[in-house]
C-alpha angles and dihedrals in degrees: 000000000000092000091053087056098047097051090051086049095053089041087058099040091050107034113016094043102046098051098045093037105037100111110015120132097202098079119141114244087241081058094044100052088044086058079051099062092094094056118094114253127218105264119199107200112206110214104188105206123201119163103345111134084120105061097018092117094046091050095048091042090049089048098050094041105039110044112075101205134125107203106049151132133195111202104185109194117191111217097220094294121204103216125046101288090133090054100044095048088048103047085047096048085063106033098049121075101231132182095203126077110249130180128179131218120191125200112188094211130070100228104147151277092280090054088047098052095049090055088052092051088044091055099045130108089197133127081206138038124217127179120204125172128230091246097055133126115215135204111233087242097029094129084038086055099034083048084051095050099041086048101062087047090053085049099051086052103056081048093061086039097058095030088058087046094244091122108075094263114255 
């Protein structure tokens, strides 16, 4: 039964509405954002940083090189770090001749990931967060595949949302 609900849902989601609702411009902001599930968001990627004078220009080269996304930010944020790991991000940032946007946020004490984390949040300009460590290995389309996986489950979502008549009816 439940397959049989899904594929009329889909049916409706990809071909009804569509036809009816393409260029209405009553939708409600709920149906809009749902039509804008297939645009890129704008993606901040936190990089939390401790102790990593040694390997910082391989991080920020891998970073700009590797990850095949337009709309993107790298916040690196350093935890307190005891060696030189602030100077040395801020000497490369501008140094290095990067495409992507960076940005560095430098917290003095070392308090924890978490904390880390949250001043990184706090700093960023993007609809999505992403962490990545210092000692990660990307795919070239990782965010392309991430923003693939988390929209089928925000359209699956807005399926069970308008099957169960929670979403204004069309």
């Amino acid at each position: 039964m439940s397959i049989i609900i899904t594929i009329e849902s889909l049916y409706f989601n990809f071909y009804k509405r569509g036809e009816k609702y393409e260029d209405n411009p009553n939708l409600s902001e709920y149906q809009q954002s749902i039509r804008a599930i297939d645009e890129q968001p704008f993606v901040s990627l936190l990089v939390p940083c401790y102790n990593e004078s040694d390997n910082i220009e391989g991080i920020l080269k891998t970073i700009d090189e590797a990850l095949d996304y337009d709309y993107l930010e790298v916040i690196l944020i350093n935890d307190g770090s005891t060696d030189n790991t602030a100077i040395k991000i801020r000497t490369s940032l501008m140094r290095m001749h990067l495409n992507k946007e960076f940005r560095f946020v430098d917290i003095e004490e070392n308090m924890g990931k978490e904390n880390v984390l949250l001043q990184g949040a706090l700093a960023t300009k993007g609809e999505f967060l992403m962490v990545m460590d210092t000692d990660a290995i990307l795919d070239v389309d990782a965010i392309k595949k991430w923003w693939c996986i988390l929209k089928i489950q925000l359209l699956m979502l807005s399926l069970g949302n308008h099957w169960y008549g929670i979403l204004q009816p069309y």
